[in-house]
Structure formats: structure tokens, C-alpha cells
DRENDRENGU-235762 format. One line per field, with one value per residue (C-alpha): x, y, z; residue in three letters. Coordinates in nm, 3 decimals, decimal comma, always signed. Layout:
BEGIN
c1: X  ...
c2: Y  ...
c3: Z  ...
mimar: ALA  ...
END
This chain:
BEGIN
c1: +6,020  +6,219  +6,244  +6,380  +6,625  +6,769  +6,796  +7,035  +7,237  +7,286  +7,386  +7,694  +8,026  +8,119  +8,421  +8,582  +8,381  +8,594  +8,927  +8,915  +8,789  +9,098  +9,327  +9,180  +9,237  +9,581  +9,703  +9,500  +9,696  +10,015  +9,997  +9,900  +10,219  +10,439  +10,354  +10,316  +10,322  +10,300  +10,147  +9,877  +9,840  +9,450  +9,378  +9,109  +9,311  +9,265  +9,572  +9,740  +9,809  +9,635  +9,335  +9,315  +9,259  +8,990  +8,804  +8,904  +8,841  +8,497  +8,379  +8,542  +8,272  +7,995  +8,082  +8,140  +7,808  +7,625  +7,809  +7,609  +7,285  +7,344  +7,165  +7,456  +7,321  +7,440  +7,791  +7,766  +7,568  +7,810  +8,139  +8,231  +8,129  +8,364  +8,651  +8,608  +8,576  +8,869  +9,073  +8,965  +9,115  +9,402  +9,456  +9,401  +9,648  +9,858  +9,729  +9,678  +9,779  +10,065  +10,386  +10,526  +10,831  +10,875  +10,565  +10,255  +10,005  +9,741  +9,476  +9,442  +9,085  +9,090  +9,324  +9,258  +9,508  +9,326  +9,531  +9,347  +9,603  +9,443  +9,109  +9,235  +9,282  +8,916  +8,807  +9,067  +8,907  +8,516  +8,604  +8,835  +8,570  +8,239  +8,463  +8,530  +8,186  +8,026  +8,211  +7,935  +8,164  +8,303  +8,614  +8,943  +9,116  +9,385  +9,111  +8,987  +9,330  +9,464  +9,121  +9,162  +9,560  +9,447  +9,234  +9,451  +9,740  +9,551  +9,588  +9,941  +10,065  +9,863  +10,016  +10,387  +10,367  +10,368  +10,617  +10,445  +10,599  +10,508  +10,096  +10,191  +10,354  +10,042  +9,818  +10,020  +9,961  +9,614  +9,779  +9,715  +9,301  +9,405  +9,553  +9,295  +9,037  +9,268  +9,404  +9,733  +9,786  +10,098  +10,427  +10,324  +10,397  +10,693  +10,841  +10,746  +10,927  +11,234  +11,262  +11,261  +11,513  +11,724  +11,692  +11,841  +12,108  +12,182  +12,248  +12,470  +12,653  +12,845  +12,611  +12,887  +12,931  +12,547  +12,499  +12,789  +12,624  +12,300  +12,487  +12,619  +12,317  +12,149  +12,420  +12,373  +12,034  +12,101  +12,301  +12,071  +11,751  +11,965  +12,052  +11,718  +11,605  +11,313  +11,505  +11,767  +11,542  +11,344  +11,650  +11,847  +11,521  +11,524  +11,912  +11,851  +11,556  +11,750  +12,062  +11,849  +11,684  +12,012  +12,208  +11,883  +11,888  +12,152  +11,980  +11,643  +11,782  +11,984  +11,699  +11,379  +11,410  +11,477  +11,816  +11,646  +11,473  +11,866  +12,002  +11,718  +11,758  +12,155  +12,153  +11,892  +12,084  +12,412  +12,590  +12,613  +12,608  +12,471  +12,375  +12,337  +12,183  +11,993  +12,007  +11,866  +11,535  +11,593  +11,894  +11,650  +11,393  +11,611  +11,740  +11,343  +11,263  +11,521  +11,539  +11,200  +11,333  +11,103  +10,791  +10,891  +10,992  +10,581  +10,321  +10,466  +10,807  +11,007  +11,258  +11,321  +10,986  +10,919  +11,199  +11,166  +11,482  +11,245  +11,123  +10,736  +10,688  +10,327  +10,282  +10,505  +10,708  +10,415  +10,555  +10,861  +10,637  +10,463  +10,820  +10,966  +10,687  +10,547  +10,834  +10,845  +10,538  +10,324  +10,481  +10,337  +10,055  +9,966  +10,091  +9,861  +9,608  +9,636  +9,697  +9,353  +9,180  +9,345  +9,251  +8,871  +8,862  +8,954  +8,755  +8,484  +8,586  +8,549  +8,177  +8,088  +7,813  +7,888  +8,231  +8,171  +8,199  +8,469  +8,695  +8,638  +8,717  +9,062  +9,118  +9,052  +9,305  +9,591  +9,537  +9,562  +9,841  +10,103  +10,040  +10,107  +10,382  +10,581  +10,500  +10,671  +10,869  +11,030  +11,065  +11,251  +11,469  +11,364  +11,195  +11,305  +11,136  +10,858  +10,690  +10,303  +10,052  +10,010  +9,625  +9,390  +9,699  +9,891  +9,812  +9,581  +9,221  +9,241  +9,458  +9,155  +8,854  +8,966  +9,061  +8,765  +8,541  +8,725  +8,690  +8,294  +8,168  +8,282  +8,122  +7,780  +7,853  +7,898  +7,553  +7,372  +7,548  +7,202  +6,997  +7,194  +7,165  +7,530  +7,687
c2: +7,440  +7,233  +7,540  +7,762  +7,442  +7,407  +7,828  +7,804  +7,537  +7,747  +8,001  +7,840  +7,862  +7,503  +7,553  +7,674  +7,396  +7,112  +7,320  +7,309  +6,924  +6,834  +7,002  +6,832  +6,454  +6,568  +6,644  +6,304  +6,056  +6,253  +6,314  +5,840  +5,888  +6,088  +5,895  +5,583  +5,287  +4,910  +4,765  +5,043  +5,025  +5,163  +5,525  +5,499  +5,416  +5,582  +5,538  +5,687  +6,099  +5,999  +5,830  +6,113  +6,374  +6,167  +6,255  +6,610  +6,585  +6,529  +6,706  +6,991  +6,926  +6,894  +7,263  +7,397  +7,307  +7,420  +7,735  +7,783  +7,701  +7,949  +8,330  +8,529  +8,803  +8,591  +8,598  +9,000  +9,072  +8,796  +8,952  +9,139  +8,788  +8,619  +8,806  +8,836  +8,510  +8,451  +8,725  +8,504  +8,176  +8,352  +8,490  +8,144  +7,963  +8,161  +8,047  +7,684  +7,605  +7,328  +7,372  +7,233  +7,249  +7,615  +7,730  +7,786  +7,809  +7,498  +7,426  +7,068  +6,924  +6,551  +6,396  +6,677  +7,017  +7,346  +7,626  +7,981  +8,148  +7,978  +8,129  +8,449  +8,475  +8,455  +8,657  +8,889  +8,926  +8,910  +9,212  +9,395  +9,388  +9,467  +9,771  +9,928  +9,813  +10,009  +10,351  +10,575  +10,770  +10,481  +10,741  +10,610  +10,798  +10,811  +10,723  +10,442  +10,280  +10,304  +10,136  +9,858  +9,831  +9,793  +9,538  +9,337  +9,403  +9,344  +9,000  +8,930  +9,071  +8,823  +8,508  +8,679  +8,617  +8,254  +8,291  +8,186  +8,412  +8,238  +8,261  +8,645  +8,714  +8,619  +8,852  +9,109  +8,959  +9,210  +9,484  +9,377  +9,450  +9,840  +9,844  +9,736  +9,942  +10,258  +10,297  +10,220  +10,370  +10,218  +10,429  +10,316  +9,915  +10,063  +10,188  +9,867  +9,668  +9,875  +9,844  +9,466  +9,487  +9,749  +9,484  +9,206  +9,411  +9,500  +9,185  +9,092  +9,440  +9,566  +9,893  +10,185  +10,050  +10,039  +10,395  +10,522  +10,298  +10,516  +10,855  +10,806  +10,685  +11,004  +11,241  +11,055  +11,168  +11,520  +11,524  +11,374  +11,588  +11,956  +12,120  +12,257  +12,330  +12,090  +11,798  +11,854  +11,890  +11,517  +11,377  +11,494  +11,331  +11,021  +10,978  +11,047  +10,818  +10,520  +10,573  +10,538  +10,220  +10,037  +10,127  +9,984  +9,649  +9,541  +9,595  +9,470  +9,138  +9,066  +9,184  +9,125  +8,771  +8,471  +8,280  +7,978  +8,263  +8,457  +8,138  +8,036  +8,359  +8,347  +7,955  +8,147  +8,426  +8,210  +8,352  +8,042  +7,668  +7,421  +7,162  +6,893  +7,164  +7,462  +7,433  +7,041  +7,096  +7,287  +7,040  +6,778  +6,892  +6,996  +6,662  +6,500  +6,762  +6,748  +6,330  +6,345  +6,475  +6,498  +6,280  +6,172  +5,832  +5,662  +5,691  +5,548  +5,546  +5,809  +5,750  +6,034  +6,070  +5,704  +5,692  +5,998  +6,172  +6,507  +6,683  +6,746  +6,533  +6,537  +6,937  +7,228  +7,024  +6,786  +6,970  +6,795  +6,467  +6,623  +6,696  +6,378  +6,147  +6,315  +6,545  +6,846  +6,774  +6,680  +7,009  +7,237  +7,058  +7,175  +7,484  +7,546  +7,435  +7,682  +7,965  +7,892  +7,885  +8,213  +8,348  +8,262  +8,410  +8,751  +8,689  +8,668  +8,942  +9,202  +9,081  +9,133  +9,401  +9,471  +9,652  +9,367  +9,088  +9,200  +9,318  +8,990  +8,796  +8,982  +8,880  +8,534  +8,562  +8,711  +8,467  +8,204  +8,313  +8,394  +8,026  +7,929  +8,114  +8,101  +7,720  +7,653  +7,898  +7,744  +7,423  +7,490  +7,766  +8,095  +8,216  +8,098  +7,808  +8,002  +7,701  +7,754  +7,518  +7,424  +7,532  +7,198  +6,983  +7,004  +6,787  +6,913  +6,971  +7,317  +7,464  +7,268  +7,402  +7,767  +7,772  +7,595  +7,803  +8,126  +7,982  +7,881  +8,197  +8,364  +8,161  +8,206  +8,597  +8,498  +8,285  +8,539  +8,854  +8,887  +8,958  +9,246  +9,587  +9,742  +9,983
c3: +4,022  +3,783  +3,584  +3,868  +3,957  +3,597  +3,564  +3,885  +3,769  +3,438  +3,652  +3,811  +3,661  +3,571  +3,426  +3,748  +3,922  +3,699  +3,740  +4,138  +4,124  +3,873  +4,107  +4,418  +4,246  +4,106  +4,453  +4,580  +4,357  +4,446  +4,794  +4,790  +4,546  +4,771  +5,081  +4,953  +5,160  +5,078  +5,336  +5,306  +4,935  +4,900  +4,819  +5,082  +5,405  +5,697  +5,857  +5,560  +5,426  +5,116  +5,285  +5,538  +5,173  +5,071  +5,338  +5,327  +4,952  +5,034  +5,267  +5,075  +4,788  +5,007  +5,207  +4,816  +4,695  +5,017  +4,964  +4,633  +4,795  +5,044  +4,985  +4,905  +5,125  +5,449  +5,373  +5,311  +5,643  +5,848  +5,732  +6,033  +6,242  +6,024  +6,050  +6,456  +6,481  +6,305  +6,495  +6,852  +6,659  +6,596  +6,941  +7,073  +6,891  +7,067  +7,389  +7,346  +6,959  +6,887  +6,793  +6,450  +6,287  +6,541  +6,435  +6,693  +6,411  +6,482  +6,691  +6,804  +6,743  +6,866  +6,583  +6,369  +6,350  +6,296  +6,141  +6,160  +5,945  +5,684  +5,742  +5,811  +5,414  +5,351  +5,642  +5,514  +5,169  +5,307  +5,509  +5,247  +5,017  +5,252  +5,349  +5,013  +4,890  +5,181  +5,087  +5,025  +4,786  +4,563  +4,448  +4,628  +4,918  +5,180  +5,404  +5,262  +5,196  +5,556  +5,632  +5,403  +5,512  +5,863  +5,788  +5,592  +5,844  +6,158  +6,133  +5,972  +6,305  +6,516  +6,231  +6,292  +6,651  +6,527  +6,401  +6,029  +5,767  +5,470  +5,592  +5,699  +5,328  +5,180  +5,267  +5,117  +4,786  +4,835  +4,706  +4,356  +4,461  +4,618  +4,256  +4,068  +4,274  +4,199  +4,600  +4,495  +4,129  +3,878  +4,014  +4,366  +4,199  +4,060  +4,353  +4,552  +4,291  +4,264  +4,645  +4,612  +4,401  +4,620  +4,871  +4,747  +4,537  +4,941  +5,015  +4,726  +4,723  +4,954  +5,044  +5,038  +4,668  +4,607  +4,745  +4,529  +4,223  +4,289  +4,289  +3,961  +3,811  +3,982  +3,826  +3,457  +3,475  +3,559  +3,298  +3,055  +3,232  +3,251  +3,599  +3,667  +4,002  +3,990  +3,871  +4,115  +4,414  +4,293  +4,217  +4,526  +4,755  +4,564  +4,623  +5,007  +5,043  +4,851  +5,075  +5,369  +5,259  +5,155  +5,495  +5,641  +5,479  +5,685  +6,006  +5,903  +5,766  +6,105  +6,350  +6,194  +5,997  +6,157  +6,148  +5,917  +5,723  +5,647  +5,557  +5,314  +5,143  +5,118  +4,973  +4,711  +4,654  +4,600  +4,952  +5,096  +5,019  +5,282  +5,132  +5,395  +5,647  +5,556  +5,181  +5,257  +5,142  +4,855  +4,708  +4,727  +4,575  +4,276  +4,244  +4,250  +3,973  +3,773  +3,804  +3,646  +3,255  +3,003  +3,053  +3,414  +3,553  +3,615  +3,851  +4,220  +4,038  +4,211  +4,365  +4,575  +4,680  +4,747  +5,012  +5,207  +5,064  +4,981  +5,276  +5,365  +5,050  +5,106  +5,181  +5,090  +4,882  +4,688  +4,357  +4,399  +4,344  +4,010  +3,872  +3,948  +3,836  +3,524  +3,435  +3,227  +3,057  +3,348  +3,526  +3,270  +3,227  +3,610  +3,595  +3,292  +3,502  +3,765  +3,531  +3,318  +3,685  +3,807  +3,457  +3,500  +3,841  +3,682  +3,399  +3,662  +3,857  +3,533  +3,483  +3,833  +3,897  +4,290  +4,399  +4,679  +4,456  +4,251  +4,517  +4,660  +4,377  +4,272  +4,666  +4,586  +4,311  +4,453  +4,724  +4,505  +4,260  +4,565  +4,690  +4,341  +4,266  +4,618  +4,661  +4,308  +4,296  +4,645  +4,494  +4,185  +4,398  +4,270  +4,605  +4,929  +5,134  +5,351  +5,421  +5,220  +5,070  +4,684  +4,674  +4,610  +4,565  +4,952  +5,190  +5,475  +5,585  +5,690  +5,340  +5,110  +5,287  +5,325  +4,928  +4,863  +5,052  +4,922  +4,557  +4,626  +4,797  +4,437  +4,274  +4,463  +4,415  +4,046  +4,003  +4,098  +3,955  +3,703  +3,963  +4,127  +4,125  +3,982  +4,268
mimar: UNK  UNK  UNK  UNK  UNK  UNK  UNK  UNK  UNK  UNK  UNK  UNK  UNK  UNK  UNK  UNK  UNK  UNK  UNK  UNK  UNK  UNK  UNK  UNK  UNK  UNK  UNK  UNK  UNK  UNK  UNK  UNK  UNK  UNK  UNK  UNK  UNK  UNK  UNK  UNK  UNK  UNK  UNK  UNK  UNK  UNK  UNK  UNK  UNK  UNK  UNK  UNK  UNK  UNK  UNK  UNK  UNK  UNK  UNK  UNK  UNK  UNK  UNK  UNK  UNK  UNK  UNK  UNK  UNK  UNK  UNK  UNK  UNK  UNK  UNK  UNK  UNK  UNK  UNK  UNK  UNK  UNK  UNK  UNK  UNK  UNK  UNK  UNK  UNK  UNK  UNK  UNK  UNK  UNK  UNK  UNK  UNK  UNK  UNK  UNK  UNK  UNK  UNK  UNK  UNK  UNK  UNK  UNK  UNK  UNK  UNK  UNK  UNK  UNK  UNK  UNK  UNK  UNK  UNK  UNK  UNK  UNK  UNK  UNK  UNK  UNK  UNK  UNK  UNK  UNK  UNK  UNK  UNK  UNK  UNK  UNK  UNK  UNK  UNK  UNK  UNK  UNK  UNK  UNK  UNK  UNK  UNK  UNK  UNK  UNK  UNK  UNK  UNK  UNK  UNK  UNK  UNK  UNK  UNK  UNK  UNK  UNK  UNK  UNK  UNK  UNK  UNK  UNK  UNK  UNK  UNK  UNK  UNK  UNK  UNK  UNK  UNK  UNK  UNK  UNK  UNK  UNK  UNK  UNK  UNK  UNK  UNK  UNK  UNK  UNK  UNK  UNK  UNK  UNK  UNK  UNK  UNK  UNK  UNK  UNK  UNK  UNK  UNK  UNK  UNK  UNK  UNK  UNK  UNK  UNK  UNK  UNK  UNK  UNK  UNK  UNK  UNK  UNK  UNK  UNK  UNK  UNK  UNK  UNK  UNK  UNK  UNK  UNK  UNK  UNK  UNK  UNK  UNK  UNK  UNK  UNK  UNK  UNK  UNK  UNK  UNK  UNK  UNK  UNK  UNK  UNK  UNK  UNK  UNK  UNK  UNK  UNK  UNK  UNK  UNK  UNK  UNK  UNK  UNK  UNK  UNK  UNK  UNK  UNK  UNK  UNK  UNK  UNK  UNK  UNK  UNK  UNK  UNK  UNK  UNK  UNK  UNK  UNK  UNK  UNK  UNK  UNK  UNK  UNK  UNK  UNK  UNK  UNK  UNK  UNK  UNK  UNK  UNK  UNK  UNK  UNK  UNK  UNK  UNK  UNK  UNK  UNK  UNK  UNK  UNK  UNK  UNK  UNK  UNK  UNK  UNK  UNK  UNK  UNK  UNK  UNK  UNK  UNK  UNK  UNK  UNK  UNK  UNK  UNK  UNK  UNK  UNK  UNK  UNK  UNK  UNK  UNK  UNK  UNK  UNK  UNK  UNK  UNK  UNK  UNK  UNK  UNK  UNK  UNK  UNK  UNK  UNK  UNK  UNK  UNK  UNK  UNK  UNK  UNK  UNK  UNK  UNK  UNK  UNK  UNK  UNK  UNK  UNK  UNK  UNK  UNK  UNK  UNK  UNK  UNK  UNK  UNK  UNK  UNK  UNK  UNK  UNK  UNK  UNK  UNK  UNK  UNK  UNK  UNK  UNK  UNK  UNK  UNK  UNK  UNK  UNK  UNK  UNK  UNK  UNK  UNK  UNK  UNK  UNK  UNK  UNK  UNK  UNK  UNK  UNK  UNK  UNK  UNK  UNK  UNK  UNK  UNK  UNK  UNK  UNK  UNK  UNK  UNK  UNK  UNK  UNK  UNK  UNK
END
């Protein structure tokens, strides 16, 4: 029995184990630093953000290590109950969720706020990855990526009617597992990337300029490629279809995206300055950031943080607390931190033996890696401010146990990878 006990143990991936815990105190001491208060100086006070994480903190550990001592076979076979049950929570907060900051995304719970969107992301993935897993002929198709899409789709339409874009825009960061599972092969990314950047050039270019931009750059490569019929015909489509797109721009920005969500993406893209209104949050946070230098200004020493002058200090913005308090170095000592953790998930993905588990773990990190990206990306003004979590280091119960469980199921998958049969 001991035997059995210690060869499970062995089993578990401990390095990822002291990564998540590291990030879970990190965001502790600087959610008590962001939200400090005097009168409620301990880290353990319930009336407090800080105290409130504690508790999240853990019960967090105790739902991660019953994770591992779960079969792994019940979280294959209870998929499709997962992900319903997450559809009906996401319906409901529709119906009877609360509305913060214009967003009907949680589900009140006594004192406690239940956000769904949050475990959509895991349901997501569960589902994502029993469906390709269950294809009897493992070689991608058409098929099986219209599947998947739906899946994944299904419920970022239910999280738009929110309205929660930043949740919604997550789950697209799953195209990166299509891609790895050859659904979506390399010009596909391409394409998608060069449309991003059609986008914005949209925005910043008058479009009757752009189109005449992508004529000429058409006609140089004729010129460079010969007149032939093929070329002309490719050429001629691609001109067409990136004509269409740009005159589109225009009417998706003004009809689709929110007011807020236009003039977040203008202060980004330099088209307007609003500092005291839209462009608030973002000024702010620069300021806490950049007041932090080198090696930062002490723990419970900033200055912007301490009196409220950043924004949701203590959630989307808990960065802003990092950069001003430990500076530069501190910064990059996080960020390290997340990229060694997104680095082992993949590294655990590879030695996976089930398409299950590995799909599922390059959906844990994509998850994880939009989250880290957007969220300080957002702060520092390279993305616009959608409004997501800092995984393990944000304030709130519902954003810690859905990473937490997403991160723990892998690594149940991954303690017991020996014993499965390769598919």
C-alpha cells in the first residue's frame, strides 16, 4: 500500500504543482497590496479582497488535489454532463445573473458571485478534446473541424449576449489546438494574421487608399511572378477578397462592437486621446507601471495603487500593482513565471499517449496564454482593455477554481499517462 501511495506521488508533476502555488501567493500578497487597508491590516480578514483569496486560495488546493485522486476515467465519461451543465449556467445568467460594470455575466450565490463564462473554458476544452479523441478515423477533416468549431462557438454566443467580450475572445485562443491537431494547417494562421492586420491598417487608413495600396502591391507581384493565367486568376481573387474585407471594416467596427469597445481600440491605436474618460484606465495604469522603475518602490509602497487612482486594482488591473511595487525586475520575474508554466504544459502535452489528453492540454494552454497575454498586454497598452483575469494572480473565486481545475484535470491525465493505451 505504501508502495502503491509513494508510486502515485512519483507520478504527479510537481513542478507544475509549485508553479500554480507561487502564482496563487504572488497574486495573494498583491491583491492585500492593492487593496490594502489599515484598519484591516491582516492577510486573513474576512471583510477584506485579500482575506476573501485566502479562502479561495484554499479551497482551490483542496479541489486540485481531489482532482488527482479522482479516476481519470470520470472526467472522460462526464464530459458531455459538464459541458450541458455549463450551457444551463450560461443560459441562466441570462435570466437571473447580476449586472456589473454592463456586464450580465454572474450568478449571485448568497455573498458569493458565480461567473459561468469562466467554466465554459474548461467545459469547452473537456468536450473539444472527447470529440476529436472519439473520431474513429484520427486523420483530420472538414467534418471534424466544423464539429469542433461548433463546439467551441456554441457557447461564446451564449457569453456575447452578456455582453462579455473579453470571456467570448478567449475561447478563440483554441485555434492554436485545430493547429496543432492538423484541422487548421500553417497558411490558414497566415491568412488569419494578415487579416488582423488588414483590420487595423482599416482603421488607421483611409480604405480607398488601402484598397489602392493592395492593387499595387498585387500588380508588383505580377510583375515579379510573369502574366500567366494562373497567377493572374489567384492574384485577381485575392485582390477581390481583400477589397471586400477592408470596405467591411468600417461597418463591422460601427455595428458590431460596442461604443466603450471603439473607443478602447482608437486610444490604442493612437485615434483618440481621452485621458480623463475612456483612456482613464489605461493612463493610469501606465503611470503605476512606469512609477515602479527598476526594482520598484517596496512592498505596500505604491502609491497609485494604495489610493485607488488605478482602476479594478485588485482584478483586471492587479499587474498594475506588480509593476509599481517590484518594478522591472519583479515584472519579468512573473512573466518568466508564467512562461516556464505554459512551457511545461506543452512539454506535457507532447508526452501524452491519448489524443484526449493532449488535445486537452494544448486547450489548457491556449487558455492560459491569451489570459496572460491580453491581461498584460491591456495593462501596458498593447491590446485594448477587454476586461479578463490574470490566471492565479486576479482576484476572484470563480477565475482561480476554473484555472485550477483546468490546470489539475491535466495533470491527473498526466499521472497516469503510463498506464494508457496510446490511440
Amino acid at each position: 500500500m505504501n508502495n502503491d501511495k509513494k508510486g502515485f506521488l512519483g507520478r504527479i508533476d510537481w513542478i507544475t504543482i509549485i508553479l500554480w502555488l507561487v502564482l496563487c501567493l504572488i497574486g495573494w500578497f498583491n491583491i492585500h497590496a492593492a487593496v490594502f487597508d489599515s484598519e484591516h491590516p491582516g492577510l486573513f480578514n474576512m471583510e477584506t479582497n485579500y482575506g476573501k483569496q485566502s479562502i479561495f486560495i484554499f479551497t482551490a488546493i483542496i479541489i486540485g488535489f481531489s482532482i488527482l485522486i479522482i479516476d481519470q476515467r470520470f472526467f472522460i465519461s462526464a464530459t458531455p454532463f459538464i459541458y450541458i451543465v455549463v450551457i444551463l449556467l450560461l443560459v441562466a445568467v441570462l435570466i437571473v445573473g447580476r449586472n456589473v460594470g454592463g456586464n450580465q455575466a454572474w450568478i449571485p450565490i448568497g455573498s458569493f458571485r458565480l461567473q459561468p463564462s469562466e467554466f465554459g473554458k474548461l467545459a469547452t476544452c473537456l468536450l473539444l478534446a472527447f470529440y476529436l479523441n472519439s473520431q474513429s478515423n484520427k486523420t483530420p477533416s472538414i467534418k471534424g473541424l466544423i464539429i469542433g468549431s461548433c463546439i467551441v462557438l456554441f457557447p461564446v454566443f451564449l457569453v456575447m449576449l452578456q455582453p462579455d467580450t473579453g470571456s467570448a475572445l478567449a475561447f478563440f485562443s483554441l485555434i492554436f489546438v485545430f493547429y496543432r491537431e492538423g484541422y487548421v494547417n500553417s497558411k490558414l494562421m497566415i491568412l488569419g494574421g494578415l487579416a488582423i492586420l488588414l483590420f487595423v491598417l482599416a482603421l488607421l487608413i483611409n480604405q480607398w487608399l488601402l484598397i489602392g495600396i493592395i492593387a499595387a502591391i498585387c500588380i508588383g507581384f505580377i510583375v515579379l511572378l510573369g502574366k500567366k493565367r494562373k497567377y493572374l486568376i489567384d492574384l485577381g481573387v485575392i485582390f477581390a477578397i481583400a477589397s471586400v474585407y477592408v470596405l467591411s471594416v468600417d461597418f463591422a467596427y460601427e455595428n458590431i462592437l460596442q461604443p466603450h469597445q471603439r473607443n478602447r481600440i482608437d486610444i490604442i491605436l493612437g485615434k483618440m486621446d481621452d485621458p480623463r474618460g475612456q483612456g482613464y484606465n489605461l493612463n493610469q495604469s501606465k503611470i503605476a507601471i512606469g512609477s515602479g522603475k527598476l526594482f520598484g518602490k517596496g512592498y505596500l509602497q505604491g502609491t497609485q495603487t494604495k489610493y485607488n487612482f488605478v482602476p479594478e486594482q485588485s482584478t483586471d488591473f492587479i499587474f498594475c500593482t506588480v509593476g509599481e511595487e517590484w518594478g522591472f525586475v519583479g515584472s519579468v520575474v512573473l512573466i518568466s513565471i508564467y512562461v516556464f508554466l505554459l512551457l511545461r504544459i506543452i512539454h506535457i502535452a507532447e508526452r501524452q499517449r491519448t489524443t484526449f489528453a493532449r488535445v486537452y492540454a494544448y486547450g489548457v494552454a491556449s487558455i492560459l496564454f491569451f489570459h496572460f497575454f491580453i491581461n498584460i498586454g491591456m495593462t501596458i497598452g498593447i491590446v485594448p482593455v477587454i476586461g479578463i483575469p490574470l490566471p492565479f494572480i486576479s482576484y476572484g473565486g470563480s477565475s482561480l477554481w476554473s484555472f485550477t481545475i483546468l490546470l489539475f484535470i491535466l495533470l491527473k491525465f498526466d499521472s497516469t499517462r503510463k498506464g494508457l493505451s496510446p490511440n
